[in-house]
C-alpha positions in Angstrom: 2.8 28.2 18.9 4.9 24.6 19.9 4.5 22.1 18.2 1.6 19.7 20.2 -0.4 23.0 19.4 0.8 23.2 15.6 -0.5 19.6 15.3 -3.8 20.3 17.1 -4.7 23.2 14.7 -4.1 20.9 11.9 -6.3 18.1 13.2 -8.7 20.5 14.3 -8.6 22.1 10.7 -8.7 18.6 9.4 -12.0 17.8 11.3 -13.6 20.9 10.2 -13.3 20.2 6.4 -13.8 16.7 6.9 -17.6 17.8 7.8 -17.2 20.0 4.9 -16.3 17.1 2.1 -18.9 14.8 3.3 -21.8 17.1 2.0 -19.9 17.4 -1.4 -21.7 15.7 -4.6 -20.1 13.1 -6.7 -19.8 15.5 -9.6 -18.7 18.7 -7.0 -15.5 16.0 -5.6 -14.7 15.0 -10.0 -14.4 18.5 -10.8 -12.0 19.4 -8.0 -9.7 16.4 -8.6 -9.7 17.7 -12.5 -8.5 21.3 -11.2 -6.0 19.7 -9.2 -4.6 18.0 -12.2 -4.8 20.4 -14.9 -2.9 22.8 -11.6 -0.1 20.3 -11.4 0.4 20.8 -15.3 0.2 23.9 -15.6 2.8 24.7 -12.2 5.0 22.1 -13.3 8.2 24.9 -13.3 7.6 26.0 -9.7 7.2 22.2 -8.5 10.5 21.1 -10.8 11.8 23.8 -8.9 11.3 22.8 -5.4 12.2 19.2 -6.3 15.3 20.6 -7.6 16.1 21.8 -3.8 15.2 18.8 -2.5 17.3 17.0 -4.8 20.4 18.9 -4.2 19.8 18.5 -0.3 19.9 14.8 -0.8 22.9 14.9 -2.8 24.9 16.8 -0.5 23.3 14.3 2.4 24.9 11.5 0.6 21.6 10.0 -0.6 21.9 6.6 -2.9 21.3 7.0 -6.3 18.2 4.9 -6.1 17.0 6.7 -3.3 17.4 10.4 -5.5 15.8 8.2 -8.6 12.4 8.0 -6.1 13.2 11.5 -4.8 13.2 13.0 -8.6 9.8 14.3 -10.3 10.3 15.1 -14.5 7.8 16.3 -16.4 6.9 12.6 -17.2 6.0 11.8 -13.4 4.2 15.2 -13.1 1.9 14.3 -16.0 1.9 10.6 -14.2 0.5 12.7 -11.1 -2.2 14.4 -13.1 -3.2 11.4 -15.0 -3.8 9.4 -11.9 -5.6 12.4 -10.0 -7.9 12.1 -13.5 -8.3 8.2 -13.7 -9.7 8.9 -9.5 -12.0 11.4 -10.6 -13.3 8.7 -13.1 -13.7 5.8 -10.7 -17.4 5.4 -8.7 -18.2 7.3 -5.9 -17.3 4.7 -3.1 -19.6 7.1 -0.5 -23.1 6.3 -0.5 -23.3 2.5 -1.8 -25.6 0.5 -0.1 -23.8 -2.7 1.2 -26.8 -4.3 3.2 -30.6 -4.0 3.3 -32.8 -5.7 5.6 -36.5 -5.2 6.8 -37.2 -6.3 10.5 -40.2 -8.3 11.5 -41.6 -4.9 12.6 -41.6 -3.2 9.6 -38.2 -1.8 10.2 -36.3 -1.1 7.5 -32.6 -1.2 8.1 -29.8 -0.1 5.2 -26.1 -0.2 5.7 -24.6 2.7 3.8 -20.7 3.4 3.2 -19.3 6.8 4.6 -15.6 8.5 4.4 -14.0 7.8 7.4 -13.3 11.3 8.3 -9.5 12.9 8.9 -6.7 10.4 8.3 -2.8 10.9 8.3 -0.8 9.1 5.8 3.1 9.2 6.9 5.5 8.4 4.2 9.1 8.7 2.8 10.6 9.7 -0.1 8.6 9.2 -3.0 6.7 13.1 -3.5 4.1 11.7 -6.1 2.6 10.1 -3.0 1.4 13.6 -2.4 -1.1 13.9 -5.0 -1.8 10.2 -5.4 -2.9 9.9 -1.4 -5.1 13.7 -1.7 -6.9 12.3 -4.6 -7.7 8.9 -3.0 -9.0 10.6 -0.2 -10.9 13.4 -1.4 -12.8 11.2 -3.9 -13.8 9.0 -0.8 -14.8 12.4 1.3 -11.9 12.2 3.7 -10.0 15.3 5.1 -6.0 14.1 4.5 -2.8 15.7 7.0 0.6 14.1 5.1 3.9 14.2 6.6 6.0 13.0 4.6 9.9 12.8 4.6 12.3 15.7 5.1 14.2 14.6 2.0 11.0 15.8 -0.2 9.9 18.9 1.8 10.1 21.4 -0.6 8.7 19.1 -3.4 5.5 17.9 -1.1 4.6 21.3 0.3 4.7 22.8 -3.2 2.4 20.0 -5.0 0.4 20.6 -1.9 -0.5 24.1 -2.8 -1.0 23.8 -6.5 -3.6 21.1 -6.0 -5.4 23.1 -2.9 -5.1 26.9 -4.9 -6.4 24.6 -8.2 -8.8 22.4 -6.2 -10.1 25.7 -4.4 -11.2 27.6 -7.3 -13.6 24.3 -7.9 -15.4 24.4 -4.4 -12.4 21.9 -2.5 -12.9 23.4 0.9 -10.2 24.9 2.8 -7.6 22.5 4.3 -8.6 19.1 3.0 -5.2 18.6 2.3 -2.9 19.8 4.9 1.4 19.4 4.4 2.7 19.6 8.2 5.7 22.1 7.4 8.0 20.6 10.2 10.4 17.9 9.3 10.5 17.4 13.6 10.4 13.9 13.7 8.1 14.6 16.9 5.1 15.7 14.9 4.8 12.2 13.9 4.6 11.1 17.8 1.7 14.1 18.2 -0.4 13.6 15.0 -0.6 9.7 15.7 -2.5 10.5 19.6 -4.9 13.2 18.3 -7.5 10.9 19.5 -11.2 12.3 18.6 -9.1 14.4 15.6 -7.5 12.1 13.5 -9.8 8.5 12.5 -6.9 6.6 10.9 -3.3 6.5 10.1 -1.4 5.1 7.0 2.3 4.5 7.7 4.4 4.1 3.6 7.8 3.3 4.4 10.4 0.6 6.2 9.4 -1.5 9.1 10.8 0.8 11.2 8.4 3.6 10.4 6.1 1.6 10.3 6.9 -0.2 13.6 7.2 3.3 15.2 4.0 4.5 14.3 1.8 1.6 15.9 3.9 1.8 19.1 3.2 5.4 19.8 0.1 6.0 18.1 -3.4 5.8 20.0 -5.9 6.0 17.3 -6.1 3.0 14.7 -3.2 2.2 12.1 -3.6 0.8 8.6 -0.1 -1.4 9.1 2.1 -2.7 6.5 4.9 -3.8 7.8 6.8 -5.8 4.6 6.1 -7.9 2.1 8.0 -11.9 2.4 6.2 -13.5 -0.4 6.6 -16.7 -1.4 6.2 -19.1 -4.1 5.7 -22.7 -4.0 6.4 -25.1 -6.7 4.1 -28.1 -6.1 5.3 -31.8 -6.8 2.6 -31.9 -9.8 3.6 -28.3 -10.9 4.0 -27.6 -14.9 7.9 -26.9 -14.3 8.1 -24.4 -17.5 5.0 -22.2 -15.7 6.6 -22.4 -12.3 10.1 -20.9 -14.0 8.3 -18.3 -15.9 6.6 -17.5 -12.3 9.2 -17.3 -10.0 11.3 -15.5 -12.5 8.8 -12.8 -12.6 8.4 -12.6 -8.9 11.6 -12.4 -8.2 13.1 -10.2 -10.9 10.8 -8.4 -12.7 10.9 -5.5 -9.8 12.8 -6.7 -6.9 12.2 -3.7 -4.7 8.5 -3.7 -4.4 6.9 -5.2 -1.4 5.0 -7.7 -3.5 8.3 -9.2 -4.9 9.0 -12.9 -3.9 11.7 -13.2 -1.2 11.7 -17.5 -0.8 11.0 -19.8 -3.0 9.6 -23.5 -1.6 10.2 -26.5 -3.5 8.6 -29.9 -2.9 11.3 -32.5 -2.4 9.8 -34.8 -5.3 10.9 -32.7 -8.1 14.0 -30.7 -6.1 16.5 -32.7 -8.5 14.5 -31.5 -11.8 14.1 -28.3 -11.0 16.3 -26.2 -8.7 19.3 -26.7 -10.9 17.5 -25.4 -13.9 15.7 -22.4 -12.1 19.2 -21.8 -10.7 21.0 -21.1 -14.1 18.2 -19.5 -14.7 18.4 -16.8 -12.1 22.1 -16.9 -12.2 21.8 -15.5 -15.5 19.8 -12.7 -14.0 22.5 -11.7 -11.2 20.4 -13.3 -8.2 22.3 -14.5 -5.4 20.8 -17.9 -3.8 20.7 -18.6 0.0 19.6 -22.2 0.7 18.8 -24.9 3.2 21.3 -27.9 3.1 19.0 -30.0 0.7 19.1 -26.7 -1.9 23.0 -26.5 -1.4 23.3 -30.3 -2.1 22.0 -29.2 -5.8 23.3 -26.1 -6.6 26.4 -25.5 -4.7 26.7 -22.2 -5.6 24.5 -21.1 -3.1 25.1 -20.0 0.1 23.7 -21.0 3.6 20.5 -19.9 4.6 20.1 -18.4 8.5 17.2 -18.6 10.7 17.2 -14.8 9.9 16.8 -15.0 6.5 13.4 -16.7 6.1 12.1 -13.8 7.7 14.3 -11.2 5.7 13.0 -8.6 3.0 15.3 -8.2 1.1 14.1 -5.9 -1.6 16.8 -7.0 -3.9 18.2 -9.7 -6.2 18.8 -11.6 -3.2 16.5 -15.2 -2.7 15.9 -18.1 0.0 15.1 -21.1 -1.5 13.9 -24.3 0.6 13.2 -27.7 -0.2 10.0 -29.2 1.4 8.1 -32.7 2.0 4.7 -31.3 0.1 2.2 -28.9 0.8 1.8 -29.3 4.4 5.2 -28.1 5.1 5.3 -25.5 2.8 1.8 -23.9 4.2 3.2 -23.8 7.7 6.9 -22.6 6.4 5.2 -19.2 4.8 2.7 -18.9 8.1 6.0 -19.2 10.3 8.1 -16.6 8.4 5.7 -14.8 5.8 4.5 -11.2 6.4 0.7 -12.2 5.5 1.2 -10.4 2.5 1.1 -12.4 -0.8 2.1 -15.8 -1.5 1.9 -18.2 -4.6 1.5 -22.3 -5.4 2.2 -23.3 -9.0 0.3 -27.1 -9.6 -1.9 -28.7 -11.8 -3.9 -30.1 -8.7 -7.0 -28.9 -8.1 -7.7 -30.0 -4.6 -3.7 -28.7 -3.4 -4.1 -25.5 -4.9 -7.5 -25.5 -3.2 -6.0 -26.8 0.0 -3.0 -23.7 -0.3 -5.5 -20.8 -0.6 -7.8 -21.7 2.4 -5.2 -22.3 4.5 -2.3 -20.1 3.9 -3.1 -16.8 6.1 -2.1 -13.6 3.9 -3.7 -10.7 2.5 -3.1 -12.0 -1.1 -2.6 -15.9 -2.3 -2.6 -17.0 -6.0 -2.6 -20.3 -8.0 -0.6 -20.4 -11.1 0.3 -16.8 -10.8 3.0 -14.5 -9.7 3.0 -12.1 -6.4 3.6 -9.4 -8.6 0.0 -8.6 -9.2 -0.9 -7.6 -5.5 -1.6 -4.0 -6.4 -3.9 -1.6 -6.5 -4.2 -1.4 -10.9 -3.4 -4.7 -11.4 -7.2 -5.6 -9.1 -9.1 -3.0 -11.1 -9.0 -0.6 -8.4 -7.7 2.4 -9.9 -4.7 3.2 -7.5 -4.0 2.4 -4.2 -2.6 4.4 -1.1 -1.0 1.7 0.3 -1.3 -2.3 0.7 -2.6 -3.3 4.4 -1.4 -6.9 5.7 -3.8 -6.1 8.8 -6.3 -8.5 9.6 -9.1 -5.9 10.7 -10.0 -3.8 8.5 -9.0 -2.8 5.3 -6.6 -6.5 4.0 -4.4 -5.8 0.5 -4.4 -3.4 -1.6 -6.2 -0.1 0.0 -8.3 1.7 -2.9 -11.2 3.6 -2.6 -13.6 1.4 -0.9 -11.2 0.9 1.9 -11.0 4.1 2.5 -14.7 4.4 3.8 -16.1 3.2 6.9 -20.1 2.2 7.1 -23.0 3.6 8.9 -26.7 1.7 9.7 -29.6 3.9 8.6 -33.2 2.7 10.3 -36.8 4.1 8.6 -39.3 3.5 10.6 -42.9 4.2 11.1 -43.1 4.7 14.6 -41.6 1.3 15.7 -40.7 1.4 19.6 -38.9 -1.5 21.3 -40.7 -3.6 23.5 
């Protein structure tokens, strides 16, 4: 079998069980996400064993500490696994909610009912507890799920793979609702992503260039994220000692997430007052500055800022700052250079916070608040599988609901149109 054929079977596998799913109960799809945790316990050897390969692989492949960190699973992440696969099984069904009701002048009588979407592909890197966090997601909301994810966490995903399906099986899951493609063939990706009439929807987790990749080949729909430039603005009539405690946290508090700010915007009227105090401040914390001539005027210590960098992701303790007339020019700065993912004004004005929201164009915007809270738990949502900066579709964090599409039910009496 070659590979365009290998991919088929799964998608056609994929199809078949997605049918299979959709006729599952509420409390048929609980118990099988219960198995599947209690089986990630109680196989927690065989899967530390399997990581163990993947980890010496990346060792001897020169992989960055940080990168064999996200690679590692302990018995601590395991149990992480199984508690989220629980706190899913626990959430509402998001299949079968009625989000519209209407009766027609005829007496017809129109509902608009969520449904799973069907078979989706989520394509990631690195991190193996994605494995069990993306299955459960999708199961609870009846989908069928093929992951590929990185070569570096082979072993590792294809054995939490069959835990959960051998556990989930003894509970009713039918067969191949979770598939693992076995090939680390970089071309798999490239097949799964045209299996038009097979696969509904694709999920890319990883760097722009995944992600890029994956929407220039694929031809059915992609959930895109492509990376998160946040920014927070510090507003003229801004409470200084809030705004410090705000961008501190966005910046710092976990540098290498997507919702981590990347430039802070500071209106010209209180420049003097504050970017010299917020720049001790996040000296102190190791973060290097880059700034526009205004910025380097008050803290010297910073370093130019290129046309490149406003549009950078840094992903570290590394941060743009700009000075700016007022909230005009800071709304079109982050729609020039943001990623549409989440952005942030700190002011005591009603009417320009107001003015911010409505008119800056991401997927998350905040008032008084930091980035740092665009995320699946931190909405109430449970858990995530990934956080979409799309505009059709699923926008921010993508939980359950998200992960259903809709369908119009008619009852009628024996209306016919005229």
């Amino acid at each position: 079998m070659n590979l365009k054929e290998e991919m088929l079977q799964l998608g056609r596998q994929a199809r078949a069980a997605s049918r299979a799913l959709g006729a599952l109960t509420t409390q048929q799809k609980n118990d099988c996400l219960r198995a599947m945790a209690d089986g990630l316990l109680h196989q927690a050897d065989p899967i530390k064993a399997a990581n163990a390969a993947d980890l010496e692989a990346g060792r001897a492949a020169g992989l960055s500490a940080a990168l064999l960190d996200r690679l590692a699973l302990t018995d601590k992440r395991i149990a992480d696994m199984a508690k989220g696969l629980r706190e899913v099984a626990a959430l509402p069904d998001p299949v079968g909610r009625v989000l519209d009701e209407r009766v027609r002048p005829n007496g017809l009588r129109l509902r608009k009912v969520s449904v799973p979407i069907g078979v989706i592909v989520i394509i990631y890197e690195s991190r193996p507890n994605v494995t069990a966090d993306a299955s459960g997601l999708c199961l609870k909301a009846g989908n069928a799920v093929i992951l590929r994810g990185g070569k570096e966490a082979i072993h590792s995903n294809r054995a939490i793979a069959q835990v959960m399906l051998e556990a989930g099986a003894r509970a009713g899951l039918p067969a191949n609702a979770v598939q693992v493609v076995q090939t680390t063939d970089r071309e798999a990706v490239r097949e799964l992503v045209q299996m038009v009439g097979l696969v509904d929807l694709v999920i890319p987790r990883g760097g722009e260039a995944l992600i890029r990749a994956v929407a220039e080949n694929a031809r059915v729909p992609v959930c895109k994220h492509y990376k998160g430039v946040c920014h927070v603005y510090v507003d003229r009539e801004a409470d200084l000692d809030m705004a410090e405690r705000i961008v501190v946290n966005a910046k710092c508090q976990r540098p290498a997430t997507c919702n981590a700010m990347e430039t802070l915007l500071v209106d010209a009227a209180v420049a003097e007052q504050f970017l010299p105090r917020i720049a001790r401040t996040l000296s102190a914390m190791k973060v290097e500055l880059r700034g526009d001539e205004k910025t380097r005027q008050l803290v010297p210590t910073a370093k130019p800022a290129t046309e490149r960098d406003w549009f950078n992701e840094y992903l570290d303790l590394i941060m743009n700052v700009r000075v700016v007339p007022g909230v005009e020019a800071a709304i079109e700065h982050i729609n020039t250079y943001g990623s549409n993912h989440s952005d942030a004004i700190v002011t005591a004005n009603q009417e320009t916070a107001d003015k911010f929201l409505r008119d800056v164009d991401a997927a998350a915007v905040y008032h008084n608040a930091s980035t740092r809270f665009t995320d699946g738990g931190e909405f109430g949502m449970g858990a995530e599988i990934g956080i979409s900066t799309d505009k059709v579709g699923a926008r921010g964090p993508m939980g359950l609901e998200e992960l259903t599409t809709y369908k119009w039910i008619g009852h009628g009496s024996g209306q016919l149109r005229e």
